[in-house]
C-alpha positions as CSV (number, residue, x, y, z in Angstrom):
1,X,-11.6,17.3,52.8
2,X,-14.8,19.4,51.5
3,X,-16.2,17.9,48.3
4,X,-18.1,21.0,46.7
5,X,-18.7,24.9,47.4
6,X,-21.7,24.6,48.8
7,X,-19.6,22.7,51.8
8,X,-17.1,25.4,52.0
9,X,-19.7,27.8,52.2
10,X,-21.6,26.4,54.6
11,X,-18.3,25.6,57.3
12,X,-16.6,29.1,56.5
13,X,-20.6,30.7,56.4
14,X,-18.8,33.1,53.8
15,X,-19.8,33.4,50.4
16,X,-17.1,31.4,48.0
17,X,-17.1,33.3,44.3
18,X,-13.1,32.1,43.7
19,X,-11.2,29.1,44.7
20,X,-8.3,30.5,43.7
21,X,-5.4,32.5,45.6
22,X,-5.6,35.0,47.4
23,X,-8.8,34.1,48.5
24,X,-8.9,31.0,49.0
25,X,-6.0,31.5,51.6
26,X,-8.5,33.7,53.9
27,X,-10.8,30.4,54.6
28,X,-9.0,29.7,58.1
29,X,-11.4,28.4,61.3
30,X,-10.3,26.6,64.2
31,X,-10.7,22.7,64.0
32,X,-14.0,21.5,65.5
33,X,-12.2,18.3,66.5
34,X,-8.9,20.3,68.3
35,X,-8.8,23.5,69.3
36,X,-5.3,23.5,68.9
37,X,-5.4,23.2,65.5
38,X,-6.1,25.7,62.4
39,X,-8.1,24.3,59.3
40,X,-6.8,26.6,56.0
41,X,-5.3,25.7,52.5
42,X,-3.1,22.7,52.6
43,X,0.0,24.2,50.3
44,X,1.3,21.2,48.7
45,X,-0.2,20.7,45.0
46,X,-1.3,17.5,44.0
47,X,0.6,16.1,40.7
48,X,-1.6,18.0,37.9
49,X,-2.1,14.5,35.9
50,X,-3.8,13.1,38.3
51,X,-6.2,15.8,37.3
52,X,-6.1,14.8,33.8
53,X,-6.4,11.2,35.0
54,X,-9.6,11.8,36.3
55,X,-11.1,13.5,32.8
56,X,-13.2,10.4,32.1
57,X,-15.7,11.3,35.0
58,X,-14.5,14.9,36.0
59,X,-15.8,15.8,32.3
60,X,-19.1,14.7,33.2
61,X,-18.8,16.5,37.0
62,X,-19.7,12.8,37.9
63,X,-21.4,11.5,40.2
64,X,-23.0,14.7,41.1
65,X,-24.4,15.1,37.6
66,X,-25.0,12.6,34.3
67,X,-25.0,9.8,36.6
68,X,-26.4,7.7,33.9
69,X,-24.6,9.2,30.7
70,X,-21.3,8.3,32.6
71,X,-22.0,4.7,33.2
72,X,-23.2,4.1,29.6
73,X,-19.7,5.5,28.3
74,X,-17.3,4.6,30.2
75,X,-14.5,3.0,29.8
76,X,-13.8,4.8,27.0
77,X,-13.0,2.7,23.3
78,X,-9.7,4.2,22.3
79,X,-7.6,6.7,23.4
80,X,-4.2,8.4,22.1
81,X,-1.3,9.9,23.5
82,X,3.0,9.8,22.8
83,X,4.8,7.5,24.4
84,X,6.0,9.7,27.4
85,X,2.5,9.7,28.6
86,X,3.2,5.7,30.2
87,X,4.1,7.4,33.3
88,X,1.8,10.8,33.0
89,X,-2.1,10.5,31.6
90,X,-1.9,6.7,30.9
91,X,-0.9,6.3,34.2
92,X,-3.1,8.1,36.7
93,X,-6.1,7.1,34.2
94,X,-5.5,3.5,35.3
95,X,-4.6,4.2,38.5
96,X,-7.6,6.4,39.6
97,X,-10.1,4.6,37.5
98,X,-8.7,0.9,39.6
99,X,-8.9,2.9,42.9
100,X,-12.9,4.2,42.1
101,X,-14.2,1.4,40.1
102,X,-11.9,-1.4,39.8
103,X,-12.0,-1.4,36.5
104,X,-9.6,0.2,33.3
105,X,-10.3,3.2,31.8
106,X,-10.1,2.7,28.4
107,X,-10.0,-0.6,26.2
108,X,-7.7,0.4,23.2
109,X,-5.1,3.0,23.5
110,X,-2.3,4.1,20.4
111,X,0.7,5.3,22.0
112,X,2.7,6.4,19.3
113,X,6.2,7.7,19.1
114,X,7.6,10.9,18.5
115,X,8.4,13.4,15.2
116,X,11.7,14.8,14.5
117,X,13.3,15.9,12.0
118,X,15.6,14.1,9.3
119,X,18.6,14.8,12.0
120,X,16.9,13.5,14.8
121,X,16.2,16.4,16.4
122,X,12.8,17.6,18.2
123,X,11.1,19.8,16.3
124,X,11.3,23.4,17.9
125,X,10.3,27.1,16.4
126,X,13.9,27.7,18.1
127,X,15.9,25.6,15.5
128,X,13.3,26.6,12.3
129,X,13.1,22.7,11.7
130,X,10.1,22.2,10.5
131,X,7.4,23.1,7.7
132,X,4.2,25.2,8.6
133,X,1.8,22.4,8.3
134,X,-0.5,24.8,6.2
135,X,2.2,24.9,3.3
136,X,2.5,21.5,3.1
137,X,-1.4,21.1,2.6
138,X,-1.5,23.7,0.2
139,X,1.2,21.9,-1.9
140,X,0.5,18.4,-1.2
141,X,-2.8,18.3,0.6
142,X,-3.6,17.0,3.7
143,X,-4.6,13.9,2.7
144,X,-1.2,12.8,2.3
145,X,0.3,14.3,5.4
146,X,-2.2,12.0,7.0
147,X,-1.0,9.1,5.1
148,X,2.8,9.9,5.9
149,X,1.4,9.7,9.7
150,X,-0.9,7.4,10.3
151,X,1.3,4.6,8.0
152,X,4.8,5.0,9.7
153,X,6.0,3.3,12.7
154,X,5.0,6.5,15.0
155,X,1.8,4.5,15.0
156,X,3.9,1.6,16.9
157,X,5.6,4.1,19.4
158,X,8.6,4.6,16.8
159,X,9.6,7.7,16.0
160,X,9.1,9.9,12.7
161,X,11.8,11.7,10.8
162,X,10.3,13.8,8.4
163,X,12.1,16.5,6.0
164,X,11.1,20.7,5.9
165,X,11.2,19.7,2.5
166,X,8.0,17.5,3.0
167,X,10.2,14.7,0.6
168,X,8.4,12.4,2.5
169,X,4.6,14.0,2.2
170,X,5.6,14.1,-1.7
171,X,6.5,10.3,-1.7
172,X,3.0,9.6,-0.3
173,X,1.4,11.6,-3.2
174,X,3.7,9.9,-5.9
175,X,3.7,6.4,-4.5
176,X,0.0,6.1,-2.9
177,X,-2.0,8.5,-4.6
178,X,-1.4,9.0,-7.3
179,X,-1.6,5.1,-8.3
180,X,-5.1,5.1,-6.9
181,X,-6.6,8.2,-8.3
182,X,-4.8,6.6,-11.7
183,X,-7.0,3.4,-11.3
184,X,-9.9,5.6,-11.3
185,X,-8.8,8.1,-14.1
186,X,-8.6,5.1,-16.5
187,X,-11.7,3.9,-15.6
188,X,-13.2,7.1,-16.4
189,X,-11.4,8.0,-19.4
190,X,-12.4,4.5,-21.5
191,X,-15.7,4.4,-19.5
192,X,-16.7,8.0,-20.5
193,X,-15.1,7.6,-24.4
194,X,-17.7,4.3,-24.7
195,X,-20.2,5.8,-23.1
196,X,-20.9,3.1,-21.1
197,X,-22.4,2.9,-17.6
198,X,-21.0,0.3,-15.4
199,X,-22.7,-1.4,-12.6
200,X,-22.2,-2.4,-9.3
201,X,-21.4,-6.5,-9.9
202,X,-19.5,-8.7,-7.7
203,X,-19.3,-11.6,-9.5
204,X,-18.0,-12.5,-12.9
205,X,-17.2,-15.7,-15.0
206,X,-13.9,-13.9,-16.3
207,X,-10.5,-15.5,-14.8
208,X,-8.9,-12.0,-14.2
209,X,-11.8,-10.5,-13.1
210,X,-12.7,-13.3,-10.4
211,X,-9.1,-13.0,-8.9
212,X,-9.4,-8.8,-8.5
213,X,-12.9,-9.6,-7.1
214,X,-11.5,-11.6,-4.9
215,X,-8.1,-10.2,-3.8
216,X,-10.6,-6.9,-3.3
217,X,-12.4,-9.0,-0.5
218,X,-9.3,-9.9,0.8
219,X,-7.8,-6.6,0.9
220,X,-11.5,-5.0,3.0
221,X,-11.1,-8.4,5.6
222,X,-7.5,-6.9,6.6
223,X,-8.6,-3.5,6.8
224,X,-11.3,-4.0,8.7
225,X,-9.1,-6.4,10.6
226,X,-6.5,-3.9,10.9
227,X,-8.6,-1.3,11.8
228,X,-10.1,-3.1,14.7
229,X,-7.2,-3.7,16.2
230,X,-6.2,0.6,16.3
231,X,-3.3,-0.8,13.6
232,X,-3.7,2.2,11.0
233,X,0.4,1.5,9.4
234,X,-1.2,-2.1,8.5
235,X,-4.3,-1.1,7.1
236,X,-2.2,1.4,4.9
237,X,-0.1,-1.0,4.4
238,X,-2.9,-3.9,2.7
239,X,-4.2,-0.4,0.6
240,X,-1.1,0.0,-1.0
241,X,-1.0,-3.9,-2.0
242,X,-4.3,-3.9,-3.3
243,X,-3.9,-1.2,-6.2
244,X,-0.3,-2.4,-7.0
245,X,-2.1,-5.5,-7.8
246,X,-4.7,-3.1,-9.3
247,X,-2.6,-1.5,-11.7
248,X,0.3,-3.5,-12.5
249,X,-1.7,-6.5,-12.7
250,X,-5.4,-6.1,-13.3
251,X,-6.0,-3.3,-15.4
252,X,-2.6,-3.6,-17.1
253,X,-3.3,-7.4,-18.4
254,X,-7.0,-6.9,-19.8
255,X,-6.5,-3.1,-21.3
256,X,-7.5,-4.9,-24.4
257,X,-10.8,-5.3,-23.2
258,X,-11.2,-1.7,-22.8
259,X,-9.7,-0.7,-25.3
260,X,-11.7,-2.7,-28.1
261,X,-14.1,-1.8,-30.2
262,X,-16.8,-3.7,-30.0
263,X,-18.3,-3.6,-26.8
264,X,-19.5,-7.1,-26.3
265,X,-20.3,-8.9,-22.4
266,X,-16.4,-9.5,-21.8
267,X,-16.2,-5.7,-22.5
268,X,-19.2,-4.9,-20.0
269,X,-17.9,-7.2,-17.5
270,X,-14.6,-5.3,-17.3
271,X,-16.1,-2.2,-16.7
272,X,-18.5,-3.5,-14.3
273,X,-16.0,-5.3,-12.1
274,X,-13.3,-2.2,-12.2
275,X,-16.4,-0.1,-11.3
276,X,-17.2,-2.4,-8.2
277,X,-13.6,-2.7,-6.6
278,X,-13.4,1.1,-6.9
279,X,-17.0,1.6,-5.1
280,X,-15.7,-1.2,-2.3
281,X,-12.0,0.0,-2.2
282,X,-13.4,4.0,-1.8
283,X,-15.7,3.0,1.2
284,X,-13.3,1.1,2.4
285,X,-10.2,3.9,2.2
286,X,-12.3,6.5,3.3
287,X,-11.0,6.7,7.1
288,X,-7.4,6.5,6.0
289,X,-8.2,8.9,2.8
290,X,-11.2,11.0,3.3
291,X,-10.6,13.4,0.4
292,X,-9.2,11.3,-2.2
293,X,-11.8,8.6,-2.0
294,X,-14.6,11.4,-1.7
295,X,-13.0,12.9,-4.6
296,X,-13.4,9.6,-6.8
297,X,-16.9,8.2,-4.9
298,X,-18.0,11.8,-6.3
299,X,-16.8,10.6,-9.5
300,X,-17.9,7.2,-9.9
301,X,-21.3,7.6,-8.3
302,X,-22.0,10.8,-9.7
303,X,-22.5,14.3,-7.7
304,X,-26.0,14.1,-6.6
305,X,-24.9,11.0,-4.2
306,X,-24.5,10.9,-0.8
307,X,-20.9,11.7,0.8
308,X,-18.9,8.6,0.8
309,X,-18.6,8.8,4.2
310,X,-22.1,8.6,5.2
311,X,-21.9,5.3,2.9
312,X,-21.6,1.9,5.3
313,X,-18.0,0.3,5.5
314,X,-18.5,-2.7,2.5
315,X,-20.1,-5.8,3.7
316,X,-18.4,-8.1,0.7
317,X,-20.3,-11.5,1.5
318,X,-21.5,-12.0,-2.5
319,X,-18.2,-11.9,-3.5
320,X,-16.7,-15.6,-3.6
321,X,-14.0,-16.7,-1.2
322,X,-11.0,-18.0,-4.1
323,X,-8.2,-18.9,-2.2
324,X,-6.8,-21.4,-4.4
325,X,-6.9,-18.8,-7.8
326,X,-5.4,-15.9,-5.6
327,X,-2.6,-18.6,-4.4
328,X,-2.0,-19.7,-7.7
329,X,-2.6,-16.1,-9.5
330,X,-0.4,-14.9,-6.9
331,X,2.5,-17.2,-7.9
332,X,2.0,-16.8,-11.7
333,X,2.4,-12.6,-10.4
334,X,5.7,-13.5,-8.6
335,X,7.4,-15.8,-11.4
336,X,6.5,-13.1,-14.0
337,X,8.1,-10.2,-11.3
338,X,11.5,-12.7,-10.9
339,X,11.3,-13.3,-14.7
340,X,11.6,-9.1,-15.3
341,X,13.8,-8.9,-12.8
342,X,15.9,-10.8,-14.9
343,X,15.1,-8.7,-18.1
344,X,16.2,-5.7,-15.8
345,X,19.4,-7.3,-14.8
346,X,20.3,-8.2,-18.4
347,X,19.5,-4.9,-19.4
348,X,17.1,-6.4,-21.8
349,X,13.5,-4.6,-22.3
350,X,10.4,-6.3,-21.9
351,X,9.2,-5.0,-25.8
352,X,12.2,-7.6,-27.1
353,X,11.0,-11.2,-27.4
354,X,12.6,-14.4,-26.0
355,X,12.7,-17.7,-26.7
356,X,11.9,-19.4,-23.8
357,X,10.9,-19.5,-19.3
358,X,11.3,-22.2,-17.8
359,X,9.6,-21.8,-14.0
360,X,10.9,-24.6,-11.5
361,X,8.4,-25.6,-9.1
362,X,7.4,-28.3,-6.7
363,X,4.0,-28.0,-7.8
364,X,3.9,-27.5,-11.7
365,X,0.9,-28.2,-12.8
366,X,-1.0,-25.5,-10.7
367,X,0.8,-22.4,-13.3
368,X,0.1,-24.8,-16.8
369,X,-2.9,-23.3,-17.1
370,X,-1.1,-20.0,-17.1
371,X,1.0,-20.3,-19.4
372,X,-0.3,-18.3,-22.2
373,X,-0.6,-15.1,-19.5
374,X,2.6,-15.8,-18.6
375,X,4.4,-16.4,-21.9
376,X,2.5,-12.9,-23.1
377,X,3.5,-10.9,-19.9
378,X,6.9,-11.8,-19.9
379,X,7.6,-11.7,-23.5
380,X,8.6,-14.9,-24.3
381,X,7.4,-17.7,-27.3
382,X,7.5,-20.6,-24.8
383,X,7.1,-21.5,-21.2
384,X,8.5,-24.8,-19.9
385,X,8.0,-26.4,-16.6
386,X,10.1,-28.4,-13.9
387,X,9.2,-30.0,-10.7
388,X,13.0,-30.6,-10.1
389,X,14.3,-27.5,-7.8
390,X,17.3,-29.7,-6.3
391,X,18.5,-30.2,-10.4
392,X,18.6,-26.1,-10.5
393,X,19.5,-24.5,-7.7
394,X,20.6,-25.0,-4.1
395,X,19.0,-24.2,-0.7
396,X,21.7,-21.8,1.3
397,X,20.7,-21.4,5.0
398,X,21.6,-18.3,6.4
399,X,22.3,-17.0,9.9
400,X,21.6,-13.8,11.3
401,X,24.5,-13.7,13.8
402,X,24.0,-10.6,15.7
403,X,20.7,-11.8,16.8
404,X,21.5,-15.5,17.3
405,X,24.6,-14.6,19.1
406,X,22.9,-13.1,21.5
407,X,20.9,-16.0,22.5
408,X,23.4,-19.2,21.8
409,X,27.2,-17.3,22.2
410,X,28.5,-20.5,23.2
411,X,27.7,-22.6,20.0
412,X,28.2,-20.2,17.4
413,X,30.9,-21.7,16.0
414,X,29.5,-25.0,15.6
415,X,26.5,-23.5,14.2
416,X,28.5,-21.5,11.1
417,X,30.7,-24.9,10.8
418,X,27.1,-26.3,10.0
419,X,26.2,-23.4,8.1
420,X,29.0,-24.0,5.5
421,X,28.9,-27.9,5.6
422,X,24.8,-28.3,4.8
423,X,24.5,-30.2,8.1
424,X,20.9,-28.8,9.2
425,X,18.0,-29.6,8.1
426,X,14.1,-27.8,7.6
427,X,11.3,-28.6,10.2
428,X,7.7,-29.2,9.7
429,X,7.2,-25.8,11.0
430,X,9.4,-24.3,8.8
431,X,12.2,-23.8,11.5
432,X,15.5,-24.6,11.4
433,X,17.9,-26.9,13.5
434,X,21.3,-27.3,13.5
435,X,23.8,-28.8,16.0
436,X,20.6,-29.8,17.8
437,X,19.2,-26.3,18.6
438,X,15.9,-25.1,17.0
439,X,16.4,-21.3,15.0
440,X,13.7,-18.9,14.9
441,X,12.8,-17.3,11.4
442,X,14.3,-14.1,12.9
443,X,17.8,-15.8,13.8
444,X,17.9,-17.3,10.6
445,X,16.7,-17.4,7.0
446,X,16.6,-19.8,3.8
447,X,18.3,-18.4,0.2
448,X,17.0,-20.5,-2.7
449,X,20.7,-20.3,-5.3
450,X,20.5,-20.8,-9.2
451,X,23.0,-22.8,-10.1
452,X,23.1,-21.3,-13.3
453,X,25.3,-18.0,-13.4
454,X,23.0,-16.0,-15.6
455,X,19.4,-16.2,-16.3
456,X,18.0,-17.3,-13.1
457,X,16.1,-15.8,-9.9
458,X,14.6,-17.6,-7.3
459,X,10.5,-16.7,-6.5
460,X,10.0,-14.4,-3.6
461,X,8.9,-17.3,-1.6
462,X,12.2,-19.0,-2.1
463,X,11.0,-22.3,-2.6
464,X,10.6,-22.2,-6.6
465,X,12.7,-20.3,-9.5
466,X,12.6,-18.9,-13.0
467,X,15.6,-19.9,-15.8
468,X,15.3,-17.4,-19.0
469,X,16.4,-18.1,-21.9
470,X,18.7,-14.9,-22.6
471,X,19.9,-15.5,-26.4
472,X,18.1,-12.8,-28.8
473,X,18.1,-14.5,-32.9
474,X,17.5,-12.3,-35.4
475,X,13.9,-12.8,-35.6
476,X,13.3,-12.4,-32.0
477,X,15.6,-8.8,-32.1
478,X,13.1,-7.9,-35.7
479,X,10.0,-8.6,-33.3
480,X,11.6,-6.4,-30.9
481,X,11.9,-3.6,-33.0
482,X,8.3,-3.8,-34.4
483,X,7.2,-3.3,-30.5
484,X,9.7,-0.7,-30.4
485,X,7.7,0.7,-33.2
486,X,4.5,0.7,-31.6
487,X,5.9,2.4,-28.4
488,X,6.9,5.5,-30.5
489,X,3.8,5.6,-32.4
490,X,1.6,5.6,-29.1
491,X,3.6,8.6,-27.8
492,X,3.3,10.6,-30.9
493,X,0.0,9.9,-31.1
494,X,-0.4,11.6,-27.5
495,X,2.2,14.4,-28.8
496,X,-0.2,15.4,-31.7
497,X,-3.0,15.3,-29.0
498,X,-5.2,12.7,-30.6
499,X,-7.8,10.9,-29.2
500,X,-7.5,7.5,-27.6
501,X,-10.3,6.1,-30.4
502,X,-9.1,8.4,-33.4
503,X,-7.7,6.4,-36.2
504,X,-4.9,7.3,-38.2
505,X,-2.4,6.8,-41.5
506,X,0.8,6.2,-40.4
507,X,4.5,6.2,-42.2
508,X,7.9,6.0,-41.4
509,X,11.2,7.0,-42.4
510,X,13.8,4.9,-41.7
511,X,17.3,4.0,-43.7
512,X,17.8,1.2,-40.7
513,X,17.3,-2.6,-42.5
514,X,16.0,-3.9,-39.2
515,X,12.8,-1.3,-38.5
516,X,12.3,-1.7,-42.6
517,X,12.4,-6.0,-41.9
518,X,9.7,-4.8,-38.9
519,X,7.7,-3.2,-40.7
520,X,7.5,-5.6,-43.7
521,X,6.8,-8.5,-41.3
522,X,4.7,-7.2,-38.6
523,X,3.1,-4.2,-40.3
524,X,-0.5,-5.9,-39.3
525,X,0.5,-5.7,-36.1
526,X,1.5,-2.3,-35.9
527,X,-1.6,-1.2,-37.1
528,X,-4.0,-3.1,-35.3
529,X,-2.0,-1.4,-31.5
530,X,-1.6,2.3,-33.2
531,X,-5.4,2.0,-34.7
532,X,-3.3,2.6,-37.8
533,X,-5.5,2.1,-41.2
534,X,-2.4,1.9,-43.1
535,X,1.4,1.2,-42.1
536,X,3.7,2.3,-45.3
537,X,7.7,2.5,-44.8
538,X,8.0,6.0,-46.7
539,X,8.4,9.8,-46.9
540,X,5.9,11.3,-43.9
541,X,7.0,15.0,-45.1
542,X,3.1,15.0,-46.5
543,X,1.4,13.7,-42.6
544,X,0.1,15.9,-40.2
545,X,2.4,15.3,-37.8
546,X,5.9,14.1,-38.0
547,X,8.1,13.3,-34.8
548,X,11.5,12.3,-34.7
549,X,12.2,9.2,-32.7
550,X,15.5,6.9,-31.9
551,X,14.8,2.9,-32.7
552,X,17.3,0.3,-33.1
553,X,20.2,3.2,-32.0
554,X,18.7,4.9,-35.6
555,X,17.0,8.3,-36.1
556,X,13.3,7.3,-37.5
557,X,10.8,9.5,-38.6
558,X,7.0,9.0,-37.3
559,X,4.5,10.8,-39.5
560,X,1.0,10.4,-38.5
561,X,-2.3,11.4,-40.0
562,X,-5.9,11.3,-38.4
563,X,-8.5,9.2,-40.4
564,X,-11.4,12.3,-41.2
């Protein structure tokens, strides 16, 4: 076995320029050690991964060269390959690197899974399958092919079925990106229209803005967390639930404190903590989404500063640890979500009033002090409480046969005669037994019931529930129609291209008795959402703008002048 050229050269006393055939096959000489025997080319070829297996010091031509270099770097951190590669690359890199040093060669490896295409099919040029990459940056930008990638179970060693379309690359924009880059473009838009600078603070004595403060600290932990651990599809996935929280929660619930005029501390404070979760969240997102959160760090910090990515990874210490107001926050989040839910069900929208919630938990006094947020996000005059879940609603235990069969076939059907006669019974753990066998949370699963027929929806948690109160009076369906009202005047507004801070005249046609009855009764109302200096029920033919709208299943008239 000769271990260099200069060995080769020096047995054959030739000159080696090429280690390749054909001349590699003229190096023959008789074997010192047997006479008998000819020394030349063995013809056999070594498997070629072993080759690749041996990348971590053949790189470095180690040990005849960066002796030192090598031993500072190796094992390597992380590596990546498909999942194929368990018996190729992955393989001969552990193998080689135990023979040599007895130690692995790398401490973190991703082996994901394959792409194909929606059919299941490999991607080929043969069967035209697939998108030219560069198309689908060009009409969705790479940023979100990334996302579609590195957020999937390919990450896990699933596989990927993606569309030629690029449906999926389109989804990501919709559903991801845009809802971040909208957090930013509100902040922006009032921000810039008050002229107001916000600062970096991350603290604050506001309610609302001490539980996004917080959930933002929560949110970098686990994707910092997640990153550590080479799990991109979970740190995605924690991204995603911070700026649904972000905008269906936070910003949505104090737009009045943007929107108003004066701009008084509880005014600055919103600004300065929607300022600060976008600085963390962009440092934060920048691995996952390096142009979008440039794109907004550009933004918010202005162009002469440094690229977000040479900015350190957010080091959130001053921000205080709030469990017990994201728990409870949390839960007033998922009642008002069940309570909707409802609303959607019904087919009754959130602008009509109702009379009454009642939320059903075993721990009712930690939402009282919610109860105003609550009655004002779902839409309803009252909110009522209950520590009684057993007087509303049953607890249903259900079996995931398929996977329990597999485990206890023989007892199967005592376990569903259980099932349907109540005879288990909850754990401390939060497992199950029945007929004297312990169930997993994947064999089986808890379903909190109403036992109301209508107007009731168990929590996501299943251990609580919401009853609405689904009967709409005439005063409550008037109320209705006045929000109704505002809705229509906010979009003409945008249709006649106003300004968010212009201030206007307003007047509306109507021969419907109910928007008239709206307009008599909650004409204050309407004017202080629509920035409206005066509500009339008349002619508009004399407005600037004049848009037809539908209210109450009635043609209405919205005519709309700006205040000089």
């Amino acid at each position: 076995m000769f271990g260099s050229i200069s060995e080769l050269q020096e047995f054959f006393e030739v000159d080696v320029e090429d280690l390749h055939r054909p001349f590699i096959d003229t190096l023959t000489k008789p074997d010192p050690e047997d006479e008998n025997y000819t020394l030349r080319r063995v013809e056999d070829v070594f498997d070629c991964w072993f080759e690749s297996g041996s990348m971590p010091y053949a790189q470095a031509h180690y040990p005849f060269e960066n002796k030192e270099w090598f031993e500072n770097h190796f094992p390597a951190d992380f590596i990546v390959e498909y999942a194929a590669q368990t018996r190729g690359w992955f393989y001969t890199l552990m193998v080689l690197s135990t023979a040599l040093f007895d130690r692995p060669p790398f401490l973190n490896v991703i082996c994901h899974g394959v792409v194909l295409d929606e059919k299941g099919q490999k991607l080929s040029k043969r069967l035209n399958n697939y998108a030219d990459p560069m198309d689908v940056f060009d009409k969705f930008g790479s940023d979100a092919m990334r996302w579609v990638m590195i957020s999937a179970p390919i990450m896990h060693g699933g596989e990927l079925l993606i569309d030629k379309e690029g449906n999926m690359v389109r989804d990501a924009v919709r559903l991801v990106m845009k809802p971040i880059w909208n957090s930013y473009s509100f902040f922006t838009l009032y921000a810039n229209a008050d002229g107001i600078k916000a600062r970096f603070k991350p603290s604050s004595d506001n309610l609302m803005d001490r539980y996004i403060l917080a959930k933002c600290k929560a949110a970098v932990y686990d994707i910092e967390k997640a990153m550590d651990g080479y799990d991109t599809p979970l740190a995605c996935k924690q991204v995603e639930n911070f700026f649904e929280v972000l905008n269906n929660w936070y910003i949505r619930r104090n737009k009045e404190r943007f929107w108003r005029s004066e701009q008084d501390s509880d005014k600055f404070e919103a600004y300065n903590t929607l300022y600060t979760v976008l600085n963390i969240m962009c440092r934060a997102i920048s691995p996952l989404l390096p142009l979008l959160s440039e794109e907004i760090w550009q933004g918010i910090e202005g162009e002469e500063a440094l690229s977000v990515h040479l900015a350190d990874f957010p080091d959130t210490h001053d921000i205080l640890d709030e469990a017990h107001l994201m728990h409870d926050m949390d839960r007033v989040r998922d009642a008002c979500n069940s309570a909707l839910s409802i609303r959607g069900a019904e087919n009754i929208r959130v602008r009509q009033p109702l009379a009454s919630l009642t939320i059903i938990d075993p721990e009712p006094q930690r939402l009282e002090d919610y109860a105003d947020l609550i009655k004002d996000e779902v839409n309803v005059k009252e909110v009522k409480f209950s520590a009684d879940v057993e007087q509303f609603a049953d607890l249903r235990l259900k079996v995931n046969f398929p996977v329990l069969g597999k485990r206890l076939p023989a007892k199967m059907k005592d376990i569903i005669v259980a099932t349907k006669k109540g005879e288990w019974k909850q754990l401390d753990d939060g497992k199950i037994e029945a007929v004297g066998e312990v169930l997993t949370t994947e064999e089986c699963s808890l379903d909190l019931v109403p036992k109301a027929k209508g107007g009731a929806q168990a929590l996501s948690t299943k251990d609580a529930l919401v009853l609405l109160d689904l009967d709409v009076t005439n005063e409550l369906k008037i109320e209705g129609v006045a929000r109704d009202l505002i809705r229509v005047v906010q979009q003409s507004r945008k249709d006649a291209d106003l300004n968010i801070t212009d201030r206007i005249t307003l007047n509306v046609e109507t021969d419907n008795n109910v928007v008239t009855e709206a307009l008599t009764g909650f004409g204050g109302y309407i004017a202080e959402q629509t920035l409206a200096d005066s509500v009339e029920a008349g002619k508009a033919e004399n407005c600037n703008h004049r848009f037809e709208q539908k209210i109450d299943g009635s043609n209405v008239v919205i005519g709309l002048s700006r205040v000089a």
